[in-house]
Structures are given as C-alpha cells and as structure tokens.
N, C-alpha and C positions, 0 to 999 in steps of 0.2 A: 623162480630164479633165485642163487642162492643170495646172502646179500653183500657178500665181494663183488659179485660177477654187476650188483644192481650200481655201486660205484664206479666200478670200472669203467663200465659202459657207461654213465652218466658222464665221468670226464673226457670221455672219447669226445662225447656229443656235445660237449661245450667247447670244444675245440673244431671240430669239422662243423658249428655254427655259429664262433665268435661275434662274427660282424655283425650276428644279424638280431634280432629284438627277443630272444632269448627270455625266459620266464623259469621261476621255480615248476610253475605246473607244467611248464613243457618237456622240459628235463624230469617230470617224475611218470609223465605221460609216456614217453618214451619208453622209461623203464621199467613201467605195470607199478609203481608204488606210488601211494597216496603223498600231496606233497606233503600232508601232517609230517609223517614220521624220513621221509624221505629229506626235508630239511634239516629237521633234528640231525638224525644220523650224520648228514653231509657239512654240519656245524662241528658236531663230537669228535668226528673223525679229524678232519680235514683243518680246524682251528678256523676258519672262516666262514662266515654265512654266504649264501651262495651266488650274491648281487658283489657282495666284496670282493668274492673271489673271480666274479668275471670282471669285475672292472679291472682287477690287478693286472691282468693276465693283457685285457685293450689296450691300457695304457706301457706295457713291458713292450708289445709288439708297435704301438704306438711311436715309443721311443728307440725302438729298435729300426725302425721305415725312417723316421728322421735324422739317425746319422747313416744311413748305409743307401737313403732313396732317393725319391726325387720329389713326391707328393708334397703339396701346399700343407700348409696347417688346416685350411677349410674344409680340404679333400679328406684330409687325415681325422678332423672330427667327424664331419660325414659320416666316413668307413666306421667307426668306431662307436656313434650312437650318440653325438652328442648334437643340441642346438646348435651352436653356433662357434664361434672358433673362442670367443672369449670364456665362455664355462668349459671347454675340453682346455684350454691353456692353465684355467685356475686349477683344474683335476690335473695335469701333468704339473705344476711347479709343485703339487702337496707331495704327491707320488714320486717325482723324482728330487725333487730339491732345486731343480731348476726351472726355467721358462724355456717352451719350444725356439725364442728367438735365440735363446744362449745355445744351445746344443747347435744351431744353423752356424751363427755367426759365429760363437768362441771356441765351439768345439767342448761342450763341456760334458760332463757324462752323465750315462743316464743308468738306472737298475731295471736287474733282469728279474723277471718274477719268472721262474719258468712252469711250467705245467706239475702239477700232482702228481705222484704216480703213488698206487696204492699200496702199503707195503703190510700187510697183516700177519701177525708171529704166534703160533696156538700155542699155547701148552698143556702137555698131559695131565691128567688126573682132572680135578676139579679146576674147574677155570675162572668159577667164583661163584658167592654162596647164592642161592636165590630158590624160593619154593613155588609151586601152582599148585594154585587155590582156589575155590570156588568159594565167589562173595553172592549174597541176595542182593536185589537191587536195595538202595538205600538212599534217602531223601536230604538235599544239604540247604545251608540257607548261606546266600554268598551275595557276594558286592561282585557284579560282572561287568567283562569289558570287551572290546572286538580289538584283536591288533592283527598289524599282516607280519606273513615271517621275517620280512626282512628286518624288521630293528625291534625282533619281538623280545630280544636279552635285555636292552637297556630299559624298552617300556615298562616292562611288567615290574624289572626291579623299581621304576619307581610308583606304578600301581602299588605297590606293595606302603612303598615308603608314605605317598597319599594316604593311604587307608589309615595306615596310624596316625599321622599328622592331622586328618582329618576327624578323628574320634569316632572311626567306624569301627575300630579296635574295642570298643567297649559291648558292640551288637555282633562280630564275629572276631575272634581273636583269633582263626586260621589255623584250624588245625589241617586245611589241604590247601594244596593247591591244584587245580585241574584244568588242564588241556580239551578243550570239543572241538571237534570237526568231523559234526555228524557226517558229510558226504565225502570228507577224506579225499576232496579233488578240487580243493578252492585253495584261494590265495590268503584268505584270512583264518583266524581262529576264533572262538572263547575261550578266554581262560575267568577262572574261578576262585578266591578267596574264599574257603568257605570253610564251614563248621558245620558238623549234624544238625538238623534242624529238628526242634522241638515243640510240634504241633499244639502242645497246647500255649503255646507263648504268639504273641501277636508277631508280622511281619515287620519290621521297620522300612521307616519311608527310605526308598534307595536302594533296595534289598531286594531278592528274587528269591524264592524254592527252585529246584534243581535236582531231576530222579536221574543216579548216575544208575544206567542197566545193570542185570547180575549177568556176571561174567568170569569168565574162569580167567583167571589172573598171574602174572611172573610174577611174586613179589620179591627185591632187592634191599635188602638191609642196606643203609648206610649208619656209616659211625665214627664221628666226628666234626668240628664244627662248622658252619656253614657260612659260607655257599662251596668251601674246598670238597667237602665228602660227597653231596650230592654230583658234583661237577664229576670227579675222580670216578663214581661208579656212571655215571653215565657214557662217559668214556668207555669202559670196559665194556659192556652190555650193546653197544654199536662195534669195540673193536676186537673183543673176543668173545663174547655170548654170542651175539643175532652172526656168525661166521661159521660157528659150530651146531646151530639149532639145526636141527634134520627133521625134530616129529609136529615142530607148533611154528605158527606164522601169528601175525598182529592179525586181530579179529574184529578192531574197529577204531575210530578218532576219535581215542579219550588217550590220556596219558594222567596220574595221578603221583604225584605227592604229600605224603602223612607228614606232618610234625608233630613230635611228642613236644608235650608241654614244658617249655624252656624254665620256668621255673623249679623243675625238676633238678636241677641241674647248676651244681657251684656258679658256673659261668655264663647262664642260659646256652644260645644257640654256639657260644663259641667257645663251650666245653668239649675236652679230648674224647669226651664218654655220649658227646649228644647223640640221641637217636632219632635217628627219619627212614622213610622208605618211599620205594619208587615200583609203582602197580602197572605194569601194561597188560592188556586181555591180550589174551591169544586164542587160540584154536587149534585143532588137527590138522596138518597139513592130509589132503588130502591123500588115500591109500596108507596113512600112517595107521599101526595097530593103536587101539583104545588099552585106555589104560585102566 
C-alpha cells in the first residue's frame, strides 16, 4: 500500500470509529504499517500526534451535539470516552474556551475542528537529496529510556536536556539519536542517546551497549540549525519522499539520527551551516529489480 493511500485510509477509520477506544496500534493495524513509523508519519504530516488529533475531532463533534442536540453532558462524555462529566467538561472549556453549561444556557460558541483531508503536491525532478547505503552492523554506548508515542516529542526533548543537566554528557556526548521498536507493532519505543562505543573503555554505571543491525539505509542530509532542519526534512521524507518511493519500503523499528560535532561550528547546533542526518533501513519492495 502506497503511503498516501496508508493515510488516507487511517483518517477514514478514525472517523467511522471516533466513539469508540481507538489506539495508534489499531489505526496502524488496520493499515498494515507498523505504529513506529506510522505515528511518525501521521505527526510530520498531519502537525498533530494522533491521541491530539482524535481528541480534537471528540470534542469539535462534542460541541457540535450540544448546540444543535439534545444529549446530557453525561451522555455526551460517555459517547466520547471520557470518565465522567467533570474531566470531559474541563477538556471542552480548554478546547473551546467555554464550559458545556455556557454553550446550553448562553448560547456561546463553540470551534470546529473539522476532519484532515490529505492533500500531497509532487514535484518533478529531484524531490530531495538523500542516498542508500549499506552500513555494517555497529556497536553504541547510550543512556536509554521507554516512552509511548503519544507525548514522545516533549519527552525525549527533555531526556535529552536531563542527560546534560545530569553530567551524563561527559560519558556520551550524543553523537545519535535512535528510535527501537524491534517488533514495529507496540505502543512504546526505545529511544537512545548514544555514541560509538569503545570497547576497550569501561561501561559507566547507568549506561547500556546497543548493536544497531547492518542495514541498507536512506540517508537524508540535514543542514541547518536545530531542532528547525531536522524537523523541515522530516517533513519532506513523509510528505514528498515515502509518496514517491516505488522500489524500497521501511525494513525495520529503528529510526537514527547523526550529529556532527557542534563545536565544529561558530554557533554550535544553531549554526546556518550545522550538519546532521536522518538514516531509515529500507528494503526492496518486493518484485522491485535489484540494484
């Protein structure tokens, strides 16, 4: 399935099963993709994670039944998935800027979130730069952690900011970051701070090895400072690379990003010239010729 058609249909199906207890892994289940890459995507693409973007959508229909219905507030968190009427009321005043008693009694208004619709634009020629490569497997030494998709953007950036605060910067200074999910069908991840590891140096307490496989790889230049350039090409790479791949598909739950070493660089990471990259494995798609 190409992977417009794997959105498309993901938004169908969060719509013909709004009400009901809905999951990232069921929406990726559905669409044969793993939810690793399958939340990614539907974050890059779409500017929302996919817990945010059903909630929006509950409470727009939510506030849509309570000026035009007849249903209770009780009824109305019920249908919608919430405990009880007072945490669906505190989710409707953040969301609309009002309480469900205002929109009853004053008539006050409420916002519409309406549904996605997927709109992707190709262009000819080069659609942007990126090469496949074949790495050996290669050994890291990393500070690791579990998070689930849902709030994995804000965690990790402060995983990130822990590890330095914390003087774990002195035992890996990060030259990756990495994405697992070896079974590519669960609700959580590892992700990986890490650094090459150098076997004959001891392990520090806190610290794990980590054999990332060898694997023939897209690698994606970014360039610029960060977190805007890595953001920017992952964008493209869900909204115009993975639309136009025809020979290679994802070949397994890793996701990697390189930083070059920011002292390299007038401004460190948030020099106009900084460089990073962004490695996903892929594969043949099946009956594709070999290259």
């Amino acid at each position: 399935m190409e992977w417009t058609r794997v959105m498309e249909d993901a938004l169908a199906y969060v719509e013909s099963h709004i009400t009901e207890d809905i999951t990232v892994h069921d929406v990726a289940e559905h669409v044969s993709i793993s939810p690793f890459y399958f939340h990614k995507g539907f974050t890059m693409l779409c500017g929302y994670s996919f817990m945010e973007y059903v909630r929006n959508r509950r409470l727009s229909l939510a506030g849509w039944e309570l000026v035009f219905g007849c249903a209770t507030v009780l009824e109305l968190a019920m249908k919608y998935g919430y405990d009880s009427p007072d945490s669906f009321s505190r989710a409707f005043l953040r969301f609309h800027g009002c309480s469900p008693s205002m929109v009853r009694r004053e008539g006050a208004m409420v916002k519409a979130f309406e549904p996605l619709k997927l709109t992707i634009s190709l262009k000819g020629g080069f659609l942007m730069e990126y090469r496949i490569t074949k790495k050996e497997s290669f050994t890291v030494l990393a500070s690791q952690r579990e998070f689930d998709y849902e709030h994995a953007k804000e965690n990790i950036s402060r995983f990130w900011q822990e590890h330095y605060q914390t003087g774990k910067g002195e035992h890996v200074c990060g030259m990756f970051g990495i994405n697992v999910d070896l079974e590519m069908k669960e609700e959580k991840f590892q992700y990986l701070i890490a650094d090459l590891y150098n076997p004959t140096r001891d392990i520090p307490e806190g610290f794990v090895t980590r054999i990332i496989p060898a694997f023939t790889w897209a690698v994606f230049p970014c360039r610029g400072p960060l977190p805007l350039s890595l953001q920017d090409v992952n964008v493209k790479i869900f909204s115009e690379w993975l639309p136009a791949l025809k020979e290679f598909e994802f070949a397994a739950g890793y996701c990697v990003e390189m930083y070059d070493a920011p002292d390299k660089y007038p401004k460190g990471v948030e020099d106009e010239k900084y460089y990073t990259e962004i490695w996903i494995p892929v594969k043949k798609k099946a009956g594709a010729e070999s290259v």
